[in-house]
C-alpha positions as CSV (number, residue, x, y, z in Angstrom):
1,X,-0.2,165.3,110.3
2,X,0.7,165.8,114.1
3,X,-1.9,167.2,116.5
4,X,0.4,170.5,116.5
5,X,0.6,171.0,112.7
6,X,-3.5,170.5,112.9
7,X,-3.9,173.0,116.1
8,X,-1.9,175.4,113.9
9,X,-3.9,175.2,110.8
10,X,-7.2,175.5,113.2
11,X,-6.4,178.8,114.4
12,X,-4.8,180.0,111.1
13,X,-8.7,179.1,109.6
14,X,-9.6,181.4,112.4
15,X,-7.2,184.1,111.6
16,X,-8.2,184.0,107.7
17,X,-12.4,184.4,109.1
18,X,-11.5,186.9,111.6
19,X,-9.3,188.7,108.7
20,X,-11.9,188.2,106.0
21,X,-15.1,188.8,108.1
22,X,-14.3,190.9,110.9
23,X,-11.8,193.2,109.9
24,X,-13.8,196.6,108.5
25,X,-11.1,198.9,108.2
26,X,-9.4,196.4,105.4
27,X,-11.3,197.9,101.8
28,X,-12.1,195.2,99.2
29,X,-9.4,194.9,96.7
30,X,-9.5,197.5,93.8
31,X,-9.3,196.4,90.2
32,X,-6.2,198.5,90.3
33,X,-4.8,196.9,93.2
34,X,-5.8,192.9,92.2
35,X,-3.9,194.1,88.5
36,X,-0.3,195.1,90.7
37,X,-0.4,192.2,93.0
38,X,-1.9,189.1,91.2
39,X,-2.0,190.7,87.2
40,X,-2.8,186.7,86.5
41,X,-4.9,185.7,89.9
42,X,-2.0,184.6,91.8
43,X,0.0,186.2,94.1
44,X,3.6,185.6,94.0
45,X,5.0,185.7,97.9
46,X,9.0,185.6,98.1
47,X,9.8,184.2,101.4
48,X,13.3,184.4,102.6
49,X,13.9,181.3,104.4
50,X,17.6,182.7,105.6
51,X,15.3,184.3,108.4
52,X,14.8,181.0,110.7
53,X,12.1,183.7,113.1
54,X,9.7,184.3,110.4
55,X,10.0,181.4,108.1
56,X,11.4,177.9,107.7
57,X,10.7,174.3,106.2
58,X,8.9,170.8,107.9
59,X,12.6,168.9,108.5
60,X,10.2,165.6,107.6
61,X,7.7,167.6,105.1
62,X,9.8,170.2,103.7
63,X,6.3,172.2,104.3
64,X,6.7,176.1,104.6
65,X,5.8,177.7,108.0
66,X,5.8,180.5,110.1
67,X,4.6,184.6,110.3
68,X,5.6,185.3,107.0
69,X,3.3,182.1,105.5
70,X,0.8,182.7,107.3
71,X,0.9,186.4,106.7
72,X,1.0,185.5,102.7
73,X,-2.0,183.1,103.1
74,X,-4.2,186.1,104.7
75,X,-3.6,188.4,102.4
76,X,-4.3,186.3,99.4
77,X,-7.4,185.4,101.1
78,X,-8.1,188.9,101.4
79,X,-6.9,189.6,98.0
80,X,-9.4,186.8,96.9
81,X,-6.4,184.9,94.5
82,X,-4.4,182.0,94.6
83,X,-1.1,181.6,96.3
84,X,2.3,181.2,94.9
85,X,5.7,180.9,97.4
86,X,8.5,182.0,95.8
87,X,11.4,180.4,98.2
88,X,14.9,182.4,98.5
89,X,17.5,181.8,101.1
90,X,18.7,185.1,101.5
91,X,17.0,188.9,102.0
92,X,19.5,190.0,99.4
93,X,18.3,187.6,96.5
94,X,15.1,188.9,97.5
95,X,15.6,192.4,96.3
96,X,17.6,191.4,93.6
97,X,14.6,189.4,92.4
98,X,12.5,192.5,92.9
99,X,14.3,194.2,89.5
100,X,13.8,190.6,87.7
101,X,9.6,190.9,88.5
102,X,10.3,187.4,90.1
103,X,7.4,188.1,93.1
104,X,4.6,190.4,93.6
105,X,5.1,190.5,97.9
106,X,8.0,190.0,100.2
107,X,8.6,190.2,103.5
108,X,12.2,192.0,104.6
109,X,13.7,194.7,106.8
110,X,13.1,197.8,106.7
111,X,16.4,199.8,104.8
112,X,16.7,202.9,103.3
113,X,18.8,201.2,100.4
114,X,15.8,198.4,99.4
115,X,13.5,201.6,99.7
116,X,15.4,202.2,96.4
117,X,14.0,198.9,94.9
118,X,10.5,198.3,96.8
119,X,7.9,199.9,98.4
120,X,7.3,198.8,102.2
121,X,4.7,199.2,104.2
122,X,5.0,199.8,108.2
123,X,6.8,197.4,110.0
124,X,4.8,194.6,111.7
125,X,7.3,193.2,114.4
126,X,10.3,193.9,115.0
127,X,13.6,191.6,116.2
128,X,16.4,192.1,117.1
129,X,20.4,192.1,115.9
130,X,22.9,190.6,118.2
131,X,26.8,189.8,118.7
132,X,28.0,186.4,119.2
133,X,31.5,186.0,120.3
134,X,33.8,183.0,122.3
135,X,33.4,182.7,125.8
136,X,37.5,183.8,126.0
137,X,36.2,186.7,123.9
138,X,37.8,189.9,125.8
139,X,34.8,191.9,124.3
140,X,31.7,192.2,126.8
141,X,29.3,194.9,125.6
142,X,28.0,196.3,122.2
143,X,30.0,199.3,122.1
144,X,33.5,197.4,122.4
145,X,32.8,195.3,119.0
146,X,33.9,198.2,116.8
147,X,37.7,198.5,117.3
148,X,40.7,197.8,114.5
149,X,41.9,194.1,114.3
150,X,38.0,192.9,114.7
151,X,36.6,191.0,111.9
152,X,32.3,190.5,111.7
153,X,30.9,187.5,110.2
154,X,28.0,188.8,108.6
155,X,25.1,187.7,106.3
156,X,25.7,189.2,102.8
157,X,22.8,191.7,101.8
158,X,20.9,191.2,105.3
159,X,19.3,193.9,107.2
160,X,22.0,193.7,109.8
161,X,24.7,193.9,107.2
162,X,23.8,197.1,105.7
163,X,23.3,198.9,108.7
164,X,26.9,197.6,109.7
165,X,28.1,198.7,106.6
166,X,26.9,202.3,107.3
167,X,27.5,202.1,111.5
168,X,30.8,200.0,111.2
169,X,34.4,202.4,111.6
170,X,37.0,200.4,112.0
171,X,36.0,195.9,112.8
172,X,35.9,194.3,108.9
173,X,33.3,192.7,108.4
174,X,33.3,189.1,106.6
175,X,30.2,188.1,104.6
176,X,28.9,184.9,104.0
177,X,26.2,184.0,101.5
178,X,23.2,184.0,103.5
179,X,22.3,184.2,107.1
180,X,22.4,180.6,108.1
181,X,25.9,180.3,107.4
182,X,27.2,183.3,109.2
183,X,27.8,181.0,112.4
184,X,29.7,178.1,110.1
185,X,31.9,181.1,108.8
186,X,33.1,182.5,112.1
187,X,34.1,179.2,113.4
188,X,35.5,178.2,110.4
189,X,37.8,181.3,110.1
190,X,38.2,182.2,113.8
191,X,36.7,185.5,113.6
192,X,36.1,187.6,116.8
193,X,32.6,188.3,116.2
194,X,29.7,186.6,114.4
195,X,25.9,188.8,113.6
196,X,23.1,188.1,113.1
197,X,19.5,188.2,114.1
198,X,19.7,187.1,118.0
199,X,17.4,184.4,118.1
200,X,19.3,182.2,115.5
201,X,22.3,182.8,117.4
202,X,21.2,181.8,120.3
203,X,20.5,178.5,118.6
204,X,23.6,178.5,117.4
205,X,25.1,179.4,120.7
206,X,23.3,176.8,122.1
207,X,25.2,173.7,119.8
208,X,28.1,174.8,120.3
209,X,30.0,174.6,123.4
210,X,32.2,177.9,124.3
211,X,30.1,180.6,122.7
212,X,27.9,183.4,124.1
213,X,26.2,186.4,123.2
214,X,26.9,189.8,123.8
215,X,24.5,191.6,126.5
216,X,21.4,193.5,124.6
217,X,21.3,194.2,120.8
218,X,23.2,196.7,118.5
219,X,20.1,197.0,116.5
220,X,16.3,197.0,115.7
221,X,15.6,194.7,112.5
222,X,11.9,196.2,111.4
223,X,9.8,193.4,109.2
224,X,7.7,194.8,107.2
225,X,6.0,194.0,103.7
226,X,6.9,194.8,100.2
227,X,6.2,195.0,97.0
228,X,7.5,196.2,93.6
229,X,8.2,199.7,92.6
230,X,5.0,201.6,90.7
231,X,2.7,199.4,92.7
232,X,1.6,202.2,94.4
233,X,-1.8,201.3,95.1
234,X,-1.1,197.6,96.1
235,X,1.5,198.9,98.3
236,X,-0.8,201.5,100.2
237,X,-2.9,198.3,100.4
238,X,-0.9,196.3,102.4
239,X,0.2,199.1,104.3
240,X,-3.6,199.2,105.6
241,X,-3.7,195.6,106.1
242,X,-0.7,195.5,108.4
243,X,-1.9,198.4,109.9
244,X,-5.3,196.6,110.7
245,X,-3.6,193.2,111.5
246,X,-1.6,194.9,114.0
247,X,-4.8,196.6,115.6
248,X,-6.9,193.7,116.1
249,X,-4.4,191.7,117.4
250,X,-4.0,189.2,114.7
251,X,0.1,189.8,115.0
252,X,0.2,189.3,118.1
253,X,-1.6,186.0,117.5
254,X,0.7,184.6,115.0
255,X,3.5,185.1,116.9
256,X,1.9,182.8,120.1
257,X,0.7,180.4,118.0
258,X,4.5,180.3,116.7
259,X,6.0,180.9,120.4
260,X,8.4,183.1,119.1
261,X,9.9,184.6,122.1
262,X,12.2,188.1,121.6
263,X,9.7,189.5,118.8
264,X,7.8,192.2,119.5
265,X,4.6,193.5,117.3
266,X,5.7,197.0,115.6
267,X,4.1,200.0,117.5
């Protein structure tokens, strides 16, 4: 265990006190809420690890980390149940698992389809979608990505891609299985454009010579929490718990003790 990984799990046992102890506005758990989100005393959290920002694995440990985690960990604490992750690779395997009552919270964008198979709470932070094109690339803003003979490498099921699929007139867009290998599939195929949330491509940017991003964003990606349809009183839960996270500050935390730069906590 490196001194980080231990500085890290110091101040998330001081988020889970402050959380537990100092947060008022946070009820204790119903009966009726602990029966919707831990029926058997552990809560199931799907985390999508296709989402670099918010989640991702030790390289050595293979040990989960991140907002989302620690976000899962606090609430079960709160909840007073044991934890369960339930590890996908893409936001759209997420909801698909939601029908298959594979996990009891998530953690995904905000969409007006998945409000058709969850119920979210308020956002928490928000990121944002970007354009990644070739340095020779003729295209220089936003607005000029939309045009016939354009093709979009895009992330099958993610956030971004259904608001392209609604936005999007006349550039195709090309879908790869999950988010991490929208990059791989642009280079591979010589598309014009690759998106994706803009932090992960600027890593990507970043190994790989003759590559740049596009100025500003085309979009807002809202996070926010889930859970299944009919949980409504779990759901209206959580939604208080984000809400209070947000107000004392606890966000705001997670994301300095994860220096994620570009992520901003929802207003």
């Amino acid at each position: 265990m490196n001194a980080l990984h231990i500085v890290r799990c110091l101040a998330l046992s001081f988020l889970s006190a402050s959380v537990l102890f100092g947060c008022n506005t946070v009820p204790k758990p119903s009966d009726e809420v602990l029966s919707q989100l831990a029926p058997d005393g552990t809560l199931r959290a799907a985390i999508n690890f296709g989402n670099p920002v918010l989640a991702a694995k030790d390289a050595k440990t293979a040990e989960p980390s991140g907002v989302s985690i620690d976000l899962a960990r606090l609430i079960a604490a709160r909840l007073g149940v044991r934890l369960r992750f339930v590890p996908f690779e893409s936001a759209g395997s997420v909801v698909k698992a939601a029908r298959d009552n594979q996990w009891d919270i998530a953690f995904v964008a905000l969409d007006p389809l998945r409000a058709k198979e969850m119920l979210q709470t308020s956002p928490y932070v928000a990121i944002e979608g970007a354009y990644l094109v070739p340095d020779a690339s003729p295209l220089k803003s936003n607005d000029e990505v939309d045009r016939d003979g354009v093709r979009i490498a895009v992330g099958a099921g993610s956030a971004y891609d259904l608001f392209l699929s609604r936005t999007i007139k006349h550039a195709e867009l090309v879908r790869a299985n999950t988010s991490p290998e929208v990059t791989p599939l642009f280079l591979a195929r010589h598309l014009e454009v690759a998106a994706g949330v803009k932090q992960q491509l600027l890593r990507d940017a970043a190994g790989t010579p003759g590559l740049r991003i596009l100025p500003g964003s085309f979009m807002r990606i809202d996070q926010a929490m889930a859970t299944r349809l009919g949980n409504d009183a779990g759901a209206a839960f959580l939604d208080q718990f984000i809400a209070d996270m947000k107000k004392t500050g606890e966000i705001q935390r997670l994301l300095a003790l994860h220096q994620l730069e570009g992520v901003a906590v929802s207003p």
